[in-house]
C-alpha positions in Angstrom: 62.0 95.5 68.2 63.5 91.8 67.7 64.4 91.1 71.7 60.9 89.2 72.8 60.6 87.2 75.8 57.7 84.9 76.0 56.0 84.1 79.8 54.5 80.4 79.6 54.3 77.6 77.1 51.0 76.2 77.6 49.0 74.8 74.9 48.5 78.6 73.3 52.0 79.8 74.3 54.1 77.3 73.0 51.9 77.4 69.5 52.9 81.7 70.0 56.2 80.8 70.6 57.0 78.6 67.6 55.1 81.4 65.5 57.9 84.1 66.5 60.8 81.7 66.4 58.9 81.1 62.5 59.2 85.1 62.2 63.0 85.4 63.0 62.6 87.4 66.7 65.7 86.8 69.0 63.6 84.4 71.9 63.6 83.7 75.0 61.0 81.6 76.7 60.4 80.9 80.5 57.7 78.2 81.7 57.5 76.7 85.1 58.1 73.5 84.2 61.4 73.4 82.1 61.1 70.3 79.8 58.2 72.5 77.9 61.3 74.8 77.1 63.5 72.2 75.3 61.9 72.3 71.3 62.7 75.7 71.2 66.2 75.4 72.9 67.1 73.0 70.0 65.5 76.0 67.6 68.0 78.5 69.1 65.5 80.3 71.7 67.1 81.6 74.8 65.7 79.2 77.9 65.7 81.7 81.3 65.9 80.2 84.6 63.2 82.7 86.0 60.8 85.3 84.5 63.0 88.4 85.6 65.8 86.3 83.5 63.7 86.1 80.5 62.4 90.3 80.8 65.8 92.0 81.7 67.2 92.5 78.2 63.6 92.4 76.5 62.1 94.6 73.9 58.9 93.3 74.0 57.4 90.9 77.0 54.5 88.7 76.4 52.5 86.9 79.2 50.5 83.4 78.6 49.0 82.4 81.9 46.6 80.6 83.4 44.6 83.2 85.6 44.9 86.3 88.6 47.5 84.4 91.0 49.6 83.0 88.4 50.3 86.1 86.3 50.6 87.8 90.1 53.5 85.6 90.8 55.4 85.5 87.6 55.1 89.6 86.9 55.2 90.7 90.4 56.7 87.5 92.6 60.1 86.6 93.6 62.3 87.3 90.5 58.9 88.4 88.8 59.2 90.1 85.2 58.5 93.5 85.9 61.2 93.5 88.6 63.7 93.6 85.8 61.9 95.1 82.9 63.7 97.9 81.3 61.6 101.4 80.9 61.1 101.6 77.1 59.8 97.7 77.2 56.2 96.8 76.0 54.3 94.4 78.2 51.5 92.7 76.7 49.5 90.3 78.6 47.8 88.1 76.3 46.2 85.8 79.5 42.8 85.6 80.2 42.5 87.8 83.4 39.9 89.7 85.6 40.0 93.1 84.2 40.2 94.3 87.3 43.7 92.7 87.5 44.9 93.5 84.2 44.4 97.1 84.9 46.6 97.1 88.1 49.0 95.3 86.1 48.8 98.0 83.7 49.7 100.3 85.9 53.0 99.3 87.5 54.0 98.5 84.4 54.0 101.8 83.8 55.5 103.3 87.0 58.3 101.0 86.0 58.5 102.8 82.4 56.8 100.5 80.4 54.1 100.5 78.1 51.4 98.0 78.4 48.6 96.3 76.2 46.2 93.9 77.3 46.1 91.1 74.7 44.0 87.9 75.0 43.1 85.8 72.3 41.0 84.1 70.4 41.4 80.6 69.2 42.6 77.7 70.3 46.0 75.5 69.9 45.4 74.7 66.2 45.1 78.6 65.7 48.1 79.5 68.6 50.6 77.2 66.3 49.6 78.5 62.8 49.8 81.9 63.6 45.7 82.6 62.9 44.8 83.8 66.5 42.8 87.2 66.8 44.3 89.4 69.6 41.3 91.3 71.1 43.7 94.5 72.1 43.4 97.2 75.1 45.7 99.8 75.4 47.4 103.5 73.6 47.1 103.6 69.9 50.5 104.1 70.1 51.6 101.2 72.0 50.1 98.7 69.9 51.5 100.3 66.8 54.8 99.8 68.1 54.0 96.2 69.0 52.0 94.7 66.1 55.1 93.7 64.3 54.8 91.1 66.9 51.5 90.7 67.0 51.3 90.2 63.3 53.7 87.3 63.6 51.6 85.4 66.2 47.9 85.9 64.5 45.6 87.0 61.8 44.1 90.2 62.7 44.2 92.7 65.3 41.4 94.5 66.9 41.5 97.4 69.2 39.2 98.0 71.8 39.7 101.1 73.6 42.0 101.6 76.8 43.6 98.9 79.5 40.6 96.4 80.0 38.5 96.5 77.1 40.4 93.4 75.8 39.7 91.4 78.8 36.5 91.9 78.7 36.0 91.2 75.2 37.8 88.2 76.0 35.3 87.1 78.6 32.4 87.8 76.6 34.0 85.6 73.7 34.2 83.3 76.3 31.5 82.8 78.2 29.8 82.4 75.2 31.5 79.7 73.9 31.2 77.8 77.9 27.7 78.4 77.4 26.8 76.9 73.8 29.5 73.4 75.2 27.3 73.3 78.2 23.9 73.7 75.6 25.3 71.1 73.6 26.8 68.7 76.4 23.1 68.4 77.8 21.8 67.7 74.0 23.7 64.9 73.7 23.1 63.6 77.1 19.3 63.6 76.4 20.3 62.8 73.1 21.8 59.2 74.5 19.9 58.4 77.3 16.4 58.9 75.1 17.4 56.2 72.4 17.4 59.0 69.5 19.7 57.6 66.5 22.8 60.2 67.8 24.1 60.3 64.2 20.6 61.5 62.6 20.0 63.7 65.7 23.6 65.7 65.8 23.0 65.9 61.8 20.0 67.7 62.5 22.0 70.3 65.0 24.9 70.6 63.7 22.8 71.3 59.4 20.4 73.5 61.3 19.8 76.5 63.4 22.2 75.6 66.1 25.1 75.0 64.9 28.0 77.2 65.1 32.1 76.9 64.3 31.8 75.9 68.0 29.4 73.4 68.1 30.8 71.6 65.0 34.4 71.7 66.1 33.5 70.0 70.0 30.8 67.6 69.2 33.1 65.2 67.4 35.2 65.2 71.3 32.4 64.6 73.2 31.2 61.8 70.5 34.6 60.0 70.6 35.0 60.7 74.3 38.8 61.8 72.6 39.3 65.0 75.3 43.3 65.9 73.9 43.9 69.3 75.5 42.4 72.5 72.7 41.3 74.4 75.8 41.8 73.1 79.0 38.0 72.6 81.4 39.5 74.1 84.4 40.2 77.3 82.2 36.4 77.3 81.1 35.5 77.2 84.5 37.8 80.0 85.6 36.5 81.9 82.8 32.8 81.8 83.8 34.0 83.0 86.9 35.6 86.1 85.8 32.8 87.0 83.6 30.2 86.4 86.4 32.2 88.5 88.5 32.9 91.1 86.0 29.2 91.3 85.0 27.7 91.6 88.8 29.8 94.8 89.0 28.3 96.2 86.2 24.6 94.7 87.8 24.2 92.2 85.2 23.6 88.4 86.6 24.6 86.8 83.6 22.3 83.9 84.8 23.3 81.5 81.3 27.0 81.7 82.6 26.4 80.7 86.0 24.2 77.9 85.1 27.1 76.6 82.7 29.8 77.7 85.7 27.3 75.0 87.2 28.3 72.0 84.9 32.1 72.9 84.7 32.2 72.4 88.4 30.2 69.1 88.5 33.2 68.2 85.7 35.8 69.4 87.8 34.8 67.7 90.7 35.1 64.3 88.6 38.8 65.5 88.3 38.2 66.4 84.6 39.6 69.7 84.8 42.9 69.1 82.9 41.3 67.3 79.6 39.7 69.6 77.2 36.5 71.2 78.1 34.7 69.2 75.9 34.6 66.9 78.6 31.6 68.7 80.0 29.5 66.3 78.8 31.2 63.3 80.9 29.0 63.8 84.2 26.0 64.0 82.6 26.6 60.7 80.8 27.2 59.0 83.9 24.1 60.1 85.4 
């Protein structure tokens, strides 16, 4: 397979992209806004005017999308993917969606002959443009052997989780986790500020002890320097939370640590912080 269409050059899909150009797959991108297409233009990638464009002569189709109603309108919308995806084709979403919606996904993909694997990741856009991301896979056995060449060229390792879903969910436990430990550490350093403590002997403490994590250590230099360049956007965290909230009430589970950090995400998006990193989190508490 060397025909791959990519859906969406965000921070983690144009790091994917320039990781399968890197790999010598025949490209072609699609993203909403066009300019985002351009680098890989000049590198020879195909540019489509619309995601059926970029799917119709496809081998393999990869999605990297914001949430539900964005992946909705680019697969499934006017000139949506599937439209003009060819039986035989692989889709692999590699968004971070409701299961729920990754499953119905998973199905007309395969009323329209396709196979289908749900792909999210893990990592961030340092990891998305060295081609280190781990791809937390649902789907056949058989599908993903057929698409890990691709796979390969986009990240480190490769783990499979059982049928359509499993990798979204993984993917929202991964990341609620991480929401919660940013919140945890956002309201350290708040108290750590507003009580006097020395910040650099306090943070040493945290981040040499018991608390610290590759998280913890890779965010708290952001929220020192108040420097919030886009890794993973806020408004993503906080759409996150939300699926895993949602996903874990079905299963009778309040996940009560997630909604208290769903709690802080919305304070920081309501301070129109949503498009800086979610480091950021910390902001409303420092202005409190």
């Amino acid at each position: 397979m060397t025909r791959v269409a990519l859906l969406g050059l965000g921070t983690m899909g144009a790091g994917m992209a320039g990781c399968l150009q890197k790999a010598g797959f025949e490209l072609t991108v699609w993203n909403r806004t066009r300019e985002r297409t351009a680098p890989f233009e000049r590198n020879g990638a195909r540019v489509a005017a619309s995601p059926a464009q970029a799917a119709e002569n496809a081998e393999v189709i990869i999605g990297m999308l914001a949430d539900d109603n964005v992946a909705q309108a680019v697969w499934l919308g006017d000139n949506g993917a599937l439209h003009a995806a060819k039986a035989g084709a692989i889709v692999i979403e590699c968004s971070t969606l409701s299961p729920d919606f990754v499953r119905q996904l998973a199905s007309w993909a395969t009323q329209r002959g396709c196979g289908f694997l749900d792909a999210p990741v893990t990592g961030s856009r340092t990891q998305a443009a060295s081609g280190e991301l781990r791809f937390l896979v649902g789907g056949e056995v058989a599908t993903l052997d057929r698409a890990r060449v691709v796979l390969k060229a986009m990240g480190k390792e490769i783990v499979h989780f059982g049928p359509v879903g499993s990798g979204a969910v993984m993917k929202l436990v991964n990341n609620f986790v991480c929401g919660v430990q940013a919140s945890a550490l956002a309201e350290a350093l708040a108290l750590i500020e507003k009580s006097g403590l020395d910040r650099d002997a306090a943070l040493s403490i945290l981040l040499d002890g018991a608390p610290a994590s590759p998280l913890f250590k890779a965010v708290t230099p952001r929220m020192v320097s108040q420097d919030y360049s886009v890794y993973f956007a806020l408004e993503l965290m906080h759409k996150d939370l939300s699926y895993a909230v949602k996903e874990a009430a079905k299963h009778g589970l309040p996940l009560l640590t997630a909604g208290a950090a769903r709690q802080l995400f919305e304070q920081a998006l309501s301070k129109q912080l949503g498009r800086l990193d979610f480091s950021a989190v910390v902001e409303p508490l420092r202005s409190r």
